[in-house]
N, C-alpha and C positions, 0 to 999 in steps of 0.2 A: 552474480546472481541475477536473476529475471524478478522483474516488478510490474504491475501494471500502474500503466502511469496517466496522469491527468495533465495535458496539455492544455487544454481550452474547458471549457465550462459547455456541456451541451447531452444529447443525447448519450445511447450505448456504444454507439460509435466513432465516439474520444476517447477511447478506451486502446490505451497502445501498451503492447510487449516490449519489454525493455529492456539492455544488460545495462545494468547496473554495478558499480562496486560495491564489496562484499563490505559491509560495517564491519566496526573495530569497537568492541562493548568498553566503554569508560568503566572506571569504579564502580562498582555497586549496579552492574549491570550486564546481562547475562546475550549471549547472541543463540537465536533460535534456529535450528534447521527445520523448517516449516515443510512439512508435507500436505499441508491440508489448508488451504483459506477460505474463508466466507466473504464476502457483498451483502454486508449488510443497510439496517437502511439509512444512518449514518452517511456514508460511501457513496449512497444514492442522492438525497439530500447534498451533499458536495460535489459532487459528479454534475448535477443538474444545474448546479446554482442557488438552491433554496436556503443555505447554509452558506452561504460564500468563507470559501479559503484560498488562498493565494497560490498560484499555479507555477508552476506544476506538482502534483504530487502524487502518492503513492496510495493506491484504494490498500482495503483490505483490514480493519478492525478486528477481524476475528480471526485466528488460526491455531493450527494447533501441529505438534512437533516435538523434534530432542535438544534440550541445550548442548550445545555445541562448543559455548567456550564463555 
């Protein structure tokens, strides 16, 4: 799968494309095919640094799509 990923804390362009492996949904937990994502401002807030979260990670809070499995 493609992710956009947070390597470092900084501007819009820390902002990397990425393959990723496809998650595996545990119990009680469903895997999305996302056609559609938002940057919201969450995402921004962590993305900058105002919100510090530990790096690397994956933006994207809001989407929308078909459960998958």
């Amino acid at each position: 799968m493609q992710a956009i990923v947070v390597e470092r804390t900084g501007g819009p362009d820390v902002l990397e494309l990425q393959e990723r492996p496809t998650p595996r949904p545990r119990p009680g937990e469903v895997l999305v095919d996302v056609s559609t994502a938002g940057v919201n401002y969450l995402d921004i807030y962590e993305r900058s640094g105002q919100n510090p979260k530990p790096t690397p990670f994956v933006v994207g809070y809001e989407g929308a799509g078909t459960v998958a499995a």
